[in-house]
N, C-alpha and C positions, 0 to 999 in steps of 0.2 A: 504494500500500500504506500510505502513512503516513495518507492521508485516513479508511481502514477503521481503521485501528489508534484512531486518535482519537478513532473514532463506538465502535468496541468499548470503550472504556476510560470515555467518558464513561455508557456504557448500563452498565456493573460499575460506576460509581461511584452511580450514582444509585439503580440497584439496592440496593446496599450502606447505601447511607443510608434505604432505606426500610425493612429487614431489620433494621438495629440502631438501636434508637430513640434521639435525643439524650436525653441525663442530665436528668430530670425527678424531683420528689422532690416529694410532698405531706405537710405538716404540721400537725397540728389544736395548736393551741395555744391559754390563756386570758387576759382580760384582768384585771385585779382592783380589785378597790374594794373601799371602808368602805360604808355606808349608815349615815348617822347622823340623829339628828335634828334637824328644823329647831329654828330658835330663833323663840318667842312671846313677846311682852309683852303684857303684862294690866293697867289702870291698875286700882288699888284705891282709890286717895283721889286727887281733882284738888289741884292747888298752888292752893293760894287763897290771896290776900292778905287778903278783907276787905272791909271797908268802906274806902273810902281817900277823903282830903279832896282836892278839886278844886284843891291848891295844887301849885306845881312843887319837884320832890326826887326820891328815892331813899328806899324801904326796900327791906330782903329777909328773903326768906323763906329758914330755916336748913332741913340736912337732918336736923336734931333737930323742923322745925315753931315752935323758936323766932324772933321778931320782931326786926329790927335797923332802927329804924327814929329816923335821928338828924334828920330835917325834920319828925317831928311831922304826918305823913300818914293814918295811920292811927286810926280815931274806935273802933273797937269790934275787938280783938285776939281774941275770942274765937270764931271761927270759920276763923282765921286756920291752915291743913294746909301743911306738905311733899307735893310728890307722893310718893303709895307706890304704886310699878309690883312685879308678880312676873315674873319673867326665866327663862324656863324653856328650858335649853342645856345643852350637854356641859360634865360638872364636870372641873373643871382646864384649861380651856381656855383660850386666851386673847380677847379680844374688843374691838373700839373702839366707844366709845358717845358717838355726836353729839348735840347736843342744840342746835334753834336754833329760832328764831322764826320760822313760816312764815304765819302768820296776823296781819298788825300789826292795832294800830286806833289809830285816829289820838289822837294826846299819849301814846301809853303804848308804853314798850320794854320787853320783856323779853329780858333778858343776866344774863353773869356767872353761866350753871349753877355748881353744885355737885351731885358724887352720892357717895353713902353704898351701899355694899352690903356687907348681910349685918352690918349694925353695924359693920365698920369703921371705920377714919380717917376721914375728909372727901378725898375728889381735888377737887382741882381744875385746871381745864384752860381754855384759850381757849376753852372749848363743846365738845370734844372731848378726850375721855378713851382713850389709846391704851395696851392692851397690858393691858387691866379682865384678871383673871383671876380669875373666875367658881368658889368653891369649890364648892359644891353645885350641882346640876343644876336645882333651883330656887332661885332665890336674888332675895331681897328687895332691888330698888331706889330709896331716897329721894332725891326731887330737892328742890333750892332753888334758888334764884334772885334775882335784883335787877327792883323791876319800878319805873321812872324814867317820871314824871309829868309831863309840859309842859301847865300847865295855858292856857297860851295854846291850845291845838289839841287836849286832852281833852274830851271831850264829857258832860256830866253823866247819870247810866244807870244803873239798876241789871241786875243781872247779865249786864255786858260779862265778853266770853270773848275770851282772847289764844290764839291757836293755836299751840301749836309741836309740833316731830316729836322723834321720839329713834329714830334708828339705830343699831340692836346689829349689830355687823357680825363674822365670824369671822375672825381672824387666820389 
């Protein structure tokens, strides 16, 4: 009798479980986001130095476009631009802006950014500018720079281009 009693109890339990269904619950819920807009740069004017004498020195280029140029490098000052990039990003934001030299050419460094935006101060940074905060959603960037001449390894050329990048990046 205890064997039947067993096989009864286990056939009501299983029963039982298929008659009341376990606690299942379905939920439609949302994820959320912003959708904002990317950030472009647009260069407007290249950083030019010039005409520069094939001796070894340092000038630079200001982000007013003025010449700082204490080795007497420089033959002809009058073509002589700050870069002017437009910066087009979420206004009030914050942002870090790299700036370095990925393109060398042999005798000439260019270092020692400077950037100006929106007419402001002058920042300056080791090449990187953290924490830029950007008032307008366009907003005018002027760069300067130091471009350092080893006239031992400069190659005499006219219009030699030094490559560098600027990474606007979003805080």
């Amino acid at each position: 009798m205890f064997a039947r009693t067993r096989t009864t109890l286990m056939i009501l339990l299983f029963t039982g479980l298929l008659a009341f269904p376990a606690g299942a619950v379905d939920l439609d819920t949302s994820a959320l986001l912003d959708i904002v807009e990317g950030i472009t740069v647009t260069e407007i004017t290249a950083l030019n130095f010039g005409d520069v004498a094939l001796n070894t020195g340092t000038l630079t280029v200001a982000t007013s476009g003025g010449l700082t140029d204490p080795d007497f490098l420089s033959f002809n000052a009058t073509n002589v631009s700050q870069g002017v990039f437009t910066i087009d990003a979420i206004s009030g934001s914050g942002y870090d802006i790299t700036l370095i030299e990925n393109a060398p050419v042999a005798g000439l460094i260019l270092d020692n950014f400077q950037i100006n935006i929106d007419g402001a101060a002058d920042e300056a940074g080791a090449n990187t500018f953290v924490g830029v905060v950007l008032v307008n959603s366009s907003s005018t960037l002027n760069i300067g720079a130091d471009l350092t001449v080893d006239a031992a390894t400069a190659i005499l050329g006219d219009n030699q281009t030094i490559g560098y990048r600027i990474s606007v990046n979003f805080n």
